[in-house]
C-alpha distance (Angstrom), angle and dihedral (degrees) to the residues before:
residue distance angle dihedral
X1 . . .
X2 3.87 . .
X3 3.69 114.3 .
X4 3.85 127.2 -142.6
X5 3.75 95.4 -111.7
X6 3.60 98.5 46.9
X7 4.09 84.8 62.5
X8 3.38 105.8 23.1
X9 4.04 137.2 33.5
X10 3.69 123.7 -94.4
X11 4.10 113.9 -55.9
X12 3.80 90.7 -12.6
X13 3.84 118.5 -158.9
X14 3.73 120.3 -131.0
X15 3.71 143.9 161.1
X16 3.83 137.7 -107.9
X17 3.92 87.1 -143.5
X18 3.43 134.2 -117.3
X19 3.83 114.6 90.4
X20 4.36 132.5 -173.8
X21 3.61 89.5 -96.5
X22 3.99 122.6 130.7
X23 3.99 145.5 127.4
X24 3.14 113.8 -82.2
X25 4.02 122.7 -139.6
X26 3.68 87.6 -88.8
X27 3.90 100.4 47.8
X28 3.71 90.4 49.2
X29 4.04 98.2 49.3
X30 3.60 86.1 46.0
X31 3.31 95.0 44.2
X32 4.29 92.2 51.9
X33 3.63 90.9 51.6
X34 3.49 99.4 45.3
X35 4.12 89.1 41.2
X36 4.09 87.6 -129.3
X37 3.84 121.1 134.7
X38 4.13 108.2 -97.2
X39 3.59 81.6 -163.3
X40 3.78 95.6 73.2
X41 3.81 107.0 57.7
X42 4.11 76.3 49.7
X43 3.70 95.6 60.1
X44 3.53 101.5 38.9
X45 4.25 87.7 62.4
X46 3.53 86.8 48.9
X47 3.76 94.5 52.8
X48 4.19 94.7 34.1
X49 4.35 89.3 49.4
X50 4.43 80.6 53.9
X51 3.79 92.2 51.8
X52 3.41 96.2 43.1
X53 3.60 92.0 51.1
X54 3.63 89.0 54.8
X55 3.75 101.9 -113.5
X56 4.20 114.5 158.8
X57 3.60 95.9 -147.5
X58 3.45 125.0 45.5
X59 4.51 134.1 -158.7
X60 3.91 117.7 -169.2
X61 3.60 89.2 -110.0
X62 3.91 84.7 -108.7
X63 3.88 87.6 -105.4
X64 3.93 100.1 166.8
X65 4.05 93.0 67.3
X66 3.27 160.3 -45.9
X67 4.16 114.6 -31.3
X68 3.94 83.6 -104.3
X69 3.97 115.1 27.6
X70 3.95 76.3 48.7
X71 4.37 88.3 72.9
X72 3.64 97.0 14.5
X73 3.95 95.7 63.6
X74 3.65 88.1 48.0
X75 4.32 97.3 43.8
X76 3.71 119.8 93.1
X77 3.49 118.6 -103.6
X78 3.90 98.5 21.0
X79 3.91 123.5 116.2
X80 3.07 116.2 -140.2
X81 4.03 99.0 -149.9
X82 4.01 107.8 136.5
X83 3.17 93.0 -64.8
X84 4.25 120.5 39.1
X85 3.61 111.1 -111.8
X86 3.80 128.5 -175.3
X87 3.83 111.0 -127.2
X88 3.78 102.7 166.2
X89 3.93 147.4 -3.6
X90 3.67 108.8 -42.8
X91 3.58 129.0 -115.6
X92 3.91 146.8 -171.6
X93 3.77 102.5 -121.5
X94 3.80 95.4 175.4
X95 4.38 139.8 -51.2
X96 3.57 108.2 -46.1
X97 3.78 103.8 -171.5
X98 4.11 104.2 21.8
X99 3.39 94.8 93.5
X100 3.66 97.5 51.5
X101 3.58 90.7 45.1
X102 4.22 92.9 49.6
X103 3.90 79.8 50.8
X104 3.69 89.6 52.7
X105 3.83 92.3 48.4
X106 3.81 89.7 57.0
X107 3.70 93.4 68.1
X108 3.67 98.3 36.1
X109 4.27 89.6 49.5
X110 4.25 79.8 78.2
X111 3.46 94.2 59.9
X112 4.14 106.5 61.9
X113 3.92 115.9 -141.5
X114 3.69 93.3 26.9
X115 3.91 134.2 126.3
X116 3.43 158.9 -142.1
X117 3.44 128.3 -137.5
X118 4.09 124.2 -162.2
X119 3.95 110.2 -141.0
X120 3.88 119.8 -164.8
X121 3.51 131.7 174.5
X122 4.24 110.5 -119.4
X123 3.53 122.9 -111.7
X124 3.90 92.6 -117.3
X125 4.02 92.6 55.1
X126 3.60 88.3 50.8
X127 3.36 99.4 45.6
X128 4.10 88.0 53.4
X129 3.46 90.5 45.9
X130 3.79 105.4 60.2
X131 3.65 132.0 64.7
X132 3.95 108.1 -112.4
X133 3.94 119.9 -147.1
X134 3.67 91.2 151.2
X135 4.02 118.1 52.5
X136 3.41 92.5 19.3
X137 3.79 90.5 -156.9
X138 3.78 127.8 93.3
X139 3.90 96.0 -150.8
X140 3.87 90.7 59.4
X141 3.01 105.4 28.0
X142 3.98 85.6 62.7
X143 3.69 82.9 44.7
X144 4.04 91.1 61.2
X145 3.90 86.1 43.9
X146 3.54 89.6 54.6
X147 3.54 101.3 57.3
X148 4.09 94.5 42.3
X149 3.71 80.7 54.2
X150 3.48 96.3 53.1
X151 3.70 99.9 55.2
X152 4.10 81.3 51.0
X153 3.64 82.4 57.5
X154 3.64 99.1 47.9
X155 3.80 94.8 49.5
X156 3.80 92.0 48.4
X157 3.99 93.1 52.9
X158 2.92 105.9 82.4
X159 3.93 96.4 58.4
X160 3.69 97.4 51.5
X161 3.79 136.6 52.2
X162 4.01 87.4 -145.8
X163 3.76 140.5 39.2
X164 3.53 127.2 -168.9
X165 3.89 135.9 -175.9
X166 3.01 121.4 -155.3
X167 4.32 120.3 -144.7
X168 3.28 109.4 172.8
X169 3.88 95.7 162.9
X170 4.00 86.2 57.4
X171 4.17 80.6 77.8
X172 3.49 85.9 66.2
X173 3.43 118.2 23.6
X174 3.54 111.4 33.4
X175 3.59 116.7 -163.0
X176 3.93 115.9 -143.5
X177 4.14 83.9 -135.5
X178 3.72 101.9 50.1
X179 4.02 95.2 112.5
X180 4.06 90.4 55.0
X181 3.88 90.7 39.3
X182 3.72 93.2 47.8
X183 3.85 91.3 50.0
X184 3.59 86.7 60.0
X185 3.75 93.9 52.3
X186 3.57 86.4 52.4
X187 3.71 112.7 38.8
X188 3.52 126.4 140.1
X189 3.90 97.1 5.8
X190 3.57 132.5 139.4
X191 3.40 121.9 -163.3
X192 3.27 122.5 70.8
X193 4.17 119.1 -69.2
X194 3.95 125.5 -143.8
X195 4.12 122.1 -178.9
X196 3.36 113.1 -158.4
X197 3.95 119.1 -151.9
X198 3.86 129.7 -179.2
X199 3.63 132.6 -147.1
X200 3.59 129.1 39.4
X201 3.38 112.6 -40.2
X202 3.71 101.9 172.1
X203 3.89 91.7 123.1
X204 3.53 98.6 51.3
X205 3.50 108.8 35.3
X206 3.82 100.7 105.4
X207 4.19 79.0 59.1
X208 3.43 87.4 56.8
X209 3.75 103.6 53.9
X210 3.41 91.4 58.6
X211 3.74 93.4 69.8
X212 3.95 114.9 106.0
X213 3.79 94.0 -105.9
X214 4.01 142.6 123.3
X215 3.64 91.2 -143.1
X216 3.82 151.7 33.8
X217 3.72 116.3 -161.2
X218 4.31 106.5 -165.3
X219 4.01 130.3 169.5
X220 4.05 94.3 -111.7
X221 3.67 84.9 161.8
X222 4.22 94.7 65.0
X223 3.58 91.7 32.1
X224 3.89 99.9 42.3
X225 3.98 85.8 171.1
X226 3.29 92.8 69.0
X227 3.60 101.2 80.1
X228 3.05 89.6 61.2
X229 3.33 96.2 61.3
X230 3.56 88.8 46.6
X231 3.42 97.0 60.5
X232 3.67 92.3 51.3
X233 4.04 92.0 61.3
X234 3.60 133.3 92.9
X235 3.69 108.6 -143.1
X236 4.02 135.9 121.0
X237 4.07 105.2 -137.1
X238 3.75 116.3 114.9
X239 4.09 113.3 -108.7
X240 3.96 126.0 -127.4
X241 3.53 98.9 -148.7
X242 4.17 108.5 -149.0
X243 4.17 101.1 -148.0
X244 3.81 100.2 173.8
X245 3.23 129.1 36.2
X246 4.11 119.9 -104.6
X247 4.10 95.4 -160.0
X248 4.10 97.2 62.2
X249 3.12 135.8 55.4
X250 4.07 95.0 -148.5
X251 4.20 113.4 101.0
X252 3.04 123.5 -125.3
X253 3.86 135.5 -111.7
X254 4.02 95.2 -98.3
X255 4.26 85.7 -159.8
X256 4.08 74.2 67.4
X257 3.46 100.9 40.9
X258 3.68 95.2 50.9
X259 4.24 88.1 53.5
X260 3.64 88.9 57.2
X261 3.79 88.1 47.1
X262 4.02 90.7 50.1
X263 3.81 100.9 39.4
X264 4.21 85.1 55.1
X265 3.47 86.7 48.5
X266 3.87 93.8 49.5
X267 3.21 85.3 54.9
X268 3.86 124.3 47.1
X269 3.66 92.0 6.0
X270 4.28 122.9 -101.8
X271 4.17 83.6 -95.1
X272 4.20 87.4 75.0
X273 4.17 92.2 47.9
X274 3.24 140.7 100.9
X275 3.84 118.8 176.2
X276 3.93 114.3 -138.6
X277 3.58 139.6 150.2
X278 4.02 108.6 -99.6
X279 4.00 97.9 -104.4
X280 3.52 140.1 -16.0
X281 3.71 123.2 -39.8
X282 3.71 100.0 -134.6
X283 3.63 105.5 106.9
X284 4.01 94.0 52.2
X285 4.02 117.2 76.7
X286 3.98 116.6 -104.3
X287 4.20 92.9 -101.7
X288 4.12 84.1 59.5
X289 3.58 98.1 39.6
X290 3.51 87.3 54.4
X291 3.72 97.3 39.2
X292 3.96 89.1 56.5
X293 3.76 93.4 49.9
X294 3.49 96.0 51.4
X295 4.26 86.2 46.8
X296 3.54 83.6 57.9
X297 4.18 104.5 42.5
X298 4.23 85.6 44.9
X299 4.10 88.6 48.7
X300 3.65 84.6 46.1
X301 3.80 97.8 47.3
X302 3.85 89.6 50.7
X303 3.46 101.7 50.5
X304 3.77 87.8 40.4
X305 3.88 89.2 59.9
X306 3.81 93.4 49.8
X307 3.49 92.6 57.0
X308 3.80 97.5 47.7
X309 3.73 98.4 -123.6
X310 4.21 97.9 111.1
């Protein structure tokens, strides 16, 4: 099991993904008549407003889409028809997020002891996420998206130091194979592997520790009660500790913040965490997004300080 601080520096900050970041009307007619990708001037503001902000590890604010239309437009045998529907066997075609994430490593190589993080979608999200005319079963059809989404993971390794996926629908609908299905997702990689999950997953966090990764990233900040629970669990895995909340636009007290910060710290030591905001950052406007990242980089700095490690 990796640990935060043998990757990463002390109490490093990082991101869920997503971030308010797109082309605007402009960029994109430009963009069409100059055949350039709009996309590009998009995801360099979404990476620059991170850096800026002060945040150690860095996503590409998964500008292009939608955390599934973003893989399932580029996966063999989808349609993409409103929608994505599953019309036949399902295939790697090619990388679907390295070059985004080499992009994203340009900008971040000017600001030393920064990183990159690799952000893909689970197989168990996608699966519940696309119509299915083909396997016509849930359990393998998120078996065939898990091993299209490992070869996506393979080819994005070496780029990053960390990969997460992210399975939001796993806070919801647990399925009683998730530990053998995310071992598929994940075989054969090296760095070290987060899974995100959303929503309060209080009741069903000692099922989640016993997936095969590094780290589990959980909105703390929504679900406040869940640290508690946390704390009361034996398990190895790193934690990605949400702070501020992803689903208003309201900041938070950071006397509050930095409690949350200290009590997790108290309690599986500051070498398991990794400060984030609880989900994407999508839905709040780019002042917010940034005002919530910085909430969370000056909490971090604070407690940081107080415990000698800056």
């Amino acid at each position: 099991m990796k640990k935060v601080d043998e990757v990463f520096s002390s109490l490093p900050v990082t991101v869920v993904g997503s971030y308010p970041a797109s082309p605007s009307p402009e960029e994109m007619m430009a963009a069409y008549h100059e055949h350039e990708d709009p996309f590009i001037p998009a995801l360099e503001r979404a990476v620059t407003a991170q850096l800026h902000a002060g945040v150690d590890v860095v996503s590409d604010g998964q500008t292009r889409a939608d955390m599934v239309a973003i893989f399932a437009s580029k996966i063999l045998g989808v349609r993409m028809k409103g929608r994505p529907v599953v019309i036949g066997d399902l295939e790697f075609v090619k990388p679907i997020t390295v070059d985004d994430t080499v992009l994203t490593q340009k900008v971040v190589d000017e600001y030393p002891g920064r990183s990159v993080k690799g952000i893909i979608t689970g197989p168990y999200t996608m699966a519940m996420s696309v119509g299915d005319q083909h396997y016509l079963d849930i359990k393998e059809l998120s078996f065939a998206m898990a091993k299209v989404i490992n070869q996506e993971a393979k080819a994005l390794q070496s780029h990053v130091p960390i990969i997460q996926f992210d399975e939001p629908f796993m806070s919801q609908d647990y399925p009683d194979y998730a530990d053998e299905l995310i071992g598929v997702a994940t075989e054969g990689l090296d760095v070290m592997v987060g899974l995100h999950s959303c929503g309060d997953v209080s009741n069903l966090f000692d099922k989640f520790v016993e997936l095969p990764v590094d780290l589990l990233d959980h909105e703390f900040a929504t679900h406040p009660g869940l640290l508690d629970v946390v704390a009361d669990t034996d398990f190895e895995q790193n934690i990605g500790l949400g702070l501020v909340r992803s689903d208003k636009p309201d900041l938070e007290d950071q006397d509050a913040v930095a409690g949350a910060l200290r009590k997790a710290c108290d309690a599986l030591g500051p070498e398991r965490i990794m400060a984030d905001p609880d989900c994407g950052l999508r839905h709040q406007t780019p002042v917010t997004a940034r005002q919530k990242l910085d909430l969370v980089v000056n909490t971090r700095n604070t407690v940081r300080t107080e415990l000698g490690s800056d």
